[in-house]
Backbone as numpy.savetxt, mean C-alpha at the origin, in Angstrom:
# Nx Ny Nz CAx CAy CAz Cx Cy Cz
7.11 12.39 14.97 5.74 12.55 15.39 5.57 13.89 16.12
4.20 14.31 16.12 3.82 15.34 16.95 4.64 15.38 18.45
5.08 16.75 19.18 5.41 16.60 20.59 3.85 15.98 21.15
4.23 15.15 22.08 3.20 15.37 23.06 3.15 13.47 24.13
2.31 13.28 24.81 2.44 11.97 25.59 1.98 11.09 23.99
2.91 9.92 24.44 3.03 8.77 23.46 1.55 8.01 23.73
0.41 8.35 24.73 -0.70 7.38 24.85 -1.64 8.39 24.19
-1.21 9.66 23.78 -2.62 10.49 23.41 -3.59 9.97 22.10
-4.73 10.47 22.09 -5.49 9.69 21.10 -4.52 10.39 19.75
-4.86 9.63 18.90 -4.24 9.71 17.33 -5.15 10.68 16.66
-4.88 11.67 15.97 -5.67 12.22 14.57 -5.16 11.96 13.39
-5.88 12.52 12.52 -5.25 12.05 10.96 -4.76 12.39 10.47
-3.52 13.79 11.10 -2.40 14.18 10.70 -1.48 13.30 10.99
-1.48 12.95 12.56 -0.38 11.85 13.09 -0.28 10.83 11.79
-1.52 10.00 11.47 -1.39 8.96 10.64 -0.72 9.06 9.29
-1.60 10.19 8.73 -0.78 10.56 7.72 0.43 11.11 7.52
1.11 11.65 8.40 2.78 11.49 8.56 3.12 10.20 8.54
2.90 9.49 9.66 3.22 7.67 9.54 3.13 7.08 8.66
1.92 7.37 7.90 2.03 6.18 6.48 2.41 7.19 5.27
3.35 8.58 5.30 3.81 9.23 4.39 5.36 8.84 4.50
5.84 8.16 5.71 7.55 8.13 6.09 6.86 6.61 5.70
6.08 5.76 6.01 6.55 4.63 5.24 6.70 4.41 3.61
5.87 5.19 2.76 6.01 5.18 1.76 6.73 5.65 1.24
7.75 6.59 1.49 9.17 7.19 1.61 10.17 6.47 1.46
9.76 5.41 2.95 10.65 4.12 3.18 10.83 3.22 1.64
9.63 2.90 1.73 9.09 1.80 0.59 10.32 2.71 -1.24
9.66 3.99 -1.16 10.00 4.75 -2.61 11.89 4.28 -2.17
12.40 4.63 -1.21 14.01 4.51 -0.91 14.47 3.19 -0.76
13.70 2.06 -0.88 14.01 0.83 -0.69 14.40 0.31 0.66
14.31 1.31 1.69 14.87 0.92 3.27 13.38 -0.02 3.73
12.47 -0.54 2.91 11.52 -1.41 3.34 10.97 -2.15 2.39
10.67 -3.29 2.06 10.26 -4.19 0.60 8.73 -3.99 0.88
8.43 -4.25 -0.44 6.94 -3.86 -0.61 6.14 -4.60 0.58
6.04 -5.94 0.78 5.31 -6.18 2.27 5.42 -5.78 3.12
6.47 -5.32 3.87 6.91 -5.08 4.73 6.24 -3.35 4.87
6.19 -2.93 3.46 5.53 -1.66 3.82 3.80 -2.06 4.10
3.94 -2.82 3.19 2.07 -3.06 3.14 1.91 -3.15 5.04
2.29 -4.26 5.60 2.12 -4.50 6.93 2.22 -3.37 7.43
2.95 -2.75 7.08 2.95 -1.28 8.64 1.78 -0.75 8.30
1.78 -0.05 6.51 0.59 0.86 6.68 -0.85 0.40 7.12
-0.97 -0.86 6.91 -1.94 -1.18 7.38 -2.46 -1.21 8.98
-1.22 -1.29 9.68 -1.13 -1.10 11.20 -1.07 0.04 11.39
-0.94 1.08 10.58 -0.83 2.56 10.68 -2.03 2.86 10.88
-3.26 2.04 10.14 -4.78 2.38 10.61 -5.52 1.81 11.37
-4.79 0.79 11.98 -5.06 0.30 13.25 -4.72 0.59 14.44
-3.56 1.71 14.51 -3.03 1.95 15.50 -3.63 2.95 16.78
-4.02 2.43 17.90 -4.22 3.20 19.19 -3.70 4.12 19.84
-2.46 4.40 19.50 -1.43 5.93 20.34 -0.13 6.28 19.47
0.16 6.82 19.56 1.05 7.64 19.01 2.55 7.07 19.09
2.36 5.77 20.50 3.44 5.28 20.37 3.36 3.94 19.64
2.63 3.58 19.54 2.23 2.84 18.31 2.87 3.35 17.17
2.55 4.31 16.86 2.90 4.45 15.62 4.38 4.84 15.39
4.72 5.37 16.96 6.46 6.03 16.70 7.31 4.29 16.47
6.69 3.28 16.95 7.40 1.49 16.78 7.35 1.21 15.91
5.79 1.46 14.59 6.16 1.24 13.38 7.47 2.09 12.26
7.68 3.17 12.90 8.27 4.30 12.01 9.81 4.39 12.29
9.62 3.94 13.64 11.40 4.64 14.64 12.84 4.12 13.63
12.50 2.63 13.00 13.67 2.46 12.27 14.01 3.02 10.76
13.00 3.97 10.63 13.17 4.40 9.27 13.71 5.68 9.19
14.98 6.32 9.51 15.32 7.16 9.75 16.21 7.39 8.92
16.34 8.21 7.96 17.31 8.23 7.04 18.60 7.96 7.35
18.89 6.90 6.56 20.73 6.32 6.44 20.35 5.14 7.31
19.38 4.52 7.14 19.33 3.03 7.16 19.62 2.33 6.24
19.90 1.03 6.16 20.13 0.30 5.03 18.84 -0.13 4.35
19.51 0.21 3.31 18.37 -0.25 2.28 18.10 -1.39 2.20
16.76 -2.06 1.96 16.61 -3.65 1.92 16.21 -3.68 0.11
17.28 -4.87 -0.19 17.14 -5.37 -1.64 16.23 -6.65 -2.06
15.00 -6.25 -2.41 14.77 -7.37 -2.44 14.41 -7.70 -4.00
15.15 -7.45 -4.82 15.46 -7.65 -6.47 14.03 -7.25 -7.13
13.41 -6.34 -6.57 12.14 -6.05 -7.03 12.29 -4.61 -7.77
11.67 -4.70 -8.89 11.93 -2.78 -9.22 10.63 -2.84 -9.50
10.36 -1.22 -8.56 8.80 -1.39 -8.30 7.42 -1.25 -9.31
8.41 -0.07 -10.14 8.00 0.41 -11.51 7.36 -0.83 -11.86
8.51 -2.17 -12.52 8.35 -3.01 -13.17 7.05 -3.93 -12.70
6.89 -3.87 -11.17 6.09 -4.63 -10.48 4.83 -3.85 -10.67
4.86 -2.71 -10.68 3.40 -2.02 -10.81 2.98 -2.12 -12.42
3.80 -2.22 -13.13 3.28 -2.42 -14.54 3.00 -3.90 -14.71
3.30 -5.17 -14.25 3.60 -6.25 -14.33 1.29 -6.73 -13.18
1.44 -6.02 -12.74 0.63 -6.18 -12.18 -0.67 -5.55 -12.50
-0.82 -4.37 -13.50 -1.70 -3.59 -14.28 -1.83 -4.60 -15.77
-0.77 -5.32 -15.75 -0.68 -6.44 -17.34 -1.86 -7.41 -16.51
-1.76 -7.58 -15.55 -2.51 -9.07 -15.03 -4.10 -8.72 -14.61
-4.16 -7.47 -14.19 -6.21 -6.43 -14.31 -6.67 -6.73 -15.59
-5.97 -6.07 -16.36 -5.99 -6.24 -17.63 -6.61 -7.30 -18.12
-5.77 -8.27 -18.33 -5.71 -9.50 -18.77 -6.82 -10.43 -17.78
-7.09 -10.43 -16.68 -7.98 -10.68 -16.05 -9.86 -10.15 -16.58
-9.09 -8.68 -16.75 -10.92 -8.20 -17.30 -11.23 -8.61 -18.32
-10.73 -8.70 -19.37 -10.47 -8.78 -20.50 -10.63 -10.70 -20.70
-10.16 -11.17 -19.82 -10.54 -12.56 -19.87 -12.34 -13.17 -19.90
-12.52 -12.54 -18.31 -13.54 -12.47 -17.74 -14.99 -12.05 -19.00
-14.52 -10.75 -19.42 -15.38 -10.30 -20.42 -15.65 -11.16 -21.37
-14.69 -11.75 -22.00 -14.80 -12.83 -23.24 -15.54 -14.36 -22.30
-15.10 -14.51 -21.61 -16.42 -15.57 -20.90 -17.45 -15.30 -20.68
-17.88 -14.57 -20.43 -19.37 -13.67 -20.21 -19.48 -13.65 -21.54
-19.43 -12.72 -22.90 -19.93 -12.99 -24.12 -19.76 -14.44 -24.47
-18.89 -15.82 -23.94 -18.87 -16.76 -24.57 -20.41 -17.45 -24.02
-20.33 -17.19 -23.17 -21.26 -18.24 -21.98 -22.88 -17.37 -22.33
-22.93 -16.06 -22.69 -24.38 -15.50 -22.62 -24.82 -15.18 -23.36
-23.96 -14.81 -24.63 -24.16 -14.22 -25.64 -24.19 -13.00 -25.59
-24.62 -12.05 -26.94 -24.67 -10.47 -26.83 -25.94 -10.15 -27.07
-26.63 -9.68 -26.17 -27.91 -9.37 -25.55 -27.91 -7.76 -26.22
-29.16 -7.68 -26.70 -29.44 -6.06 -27.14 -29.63 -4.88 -25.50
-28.86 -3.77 -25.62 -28.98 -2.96 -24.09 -30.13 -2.35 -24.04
-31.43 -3.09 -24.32 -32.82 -1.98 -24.01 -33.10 -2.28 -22.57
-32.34 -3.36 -21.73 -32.19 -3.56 -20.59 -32.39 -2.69 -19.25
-31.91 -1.22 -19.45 -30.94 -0.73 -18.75 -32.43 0.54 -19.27
């Protein structure tokens, strides 16, 4: 973090360092995907600087990595299959249920 007192107000450099070392964390596996979600999200909640040095302090390179049998790739594609498949659902209920309406609507 920036030098300076750990109570000073936060700007949005501070933050964005903080939630750039967690996603670091997250890309190196030294944090599982919740575990990142929770910080960054406290990263924009956070009141001082020491706040934010408690979310960050254990991520210091040559921590252990946490395994949590997830490969993230797979999870981000696995989860773009399910938008998908969701809109695409959704849509076909809407034409089942309303029919196809001419667009002079609009």
């Amino acid at each position: 973090m920036v030098p300076g007192t750990a109570d000073e107000p936060l700007d949005e450099v501070d933050r964005r360092r903080a939630a750039a070392r967690i996603r670091d964390a997250l890309d190196e596996n030294v944090l599982g995907l919740e575990e990142a979600g929770r910080r960054l999200s406290e990263v924009l909640r956070a009141p001082s600087r020491a706040r934010l040095d408690r979310l960050t302090r254990d991520l210091d390179p040559g921590d252990e990595p946490v395994d949590d049998g997830l490969d993230h790739a797979t999870l981000l594609c696995a989860g773009l299959r399910i938008l998908l498949f969701a809109a695409l659902t959704a849509l076909l209920l809407t034409v089942l249920m309303h029919g196809v309406e001419p667009m002079d609507r609009f």
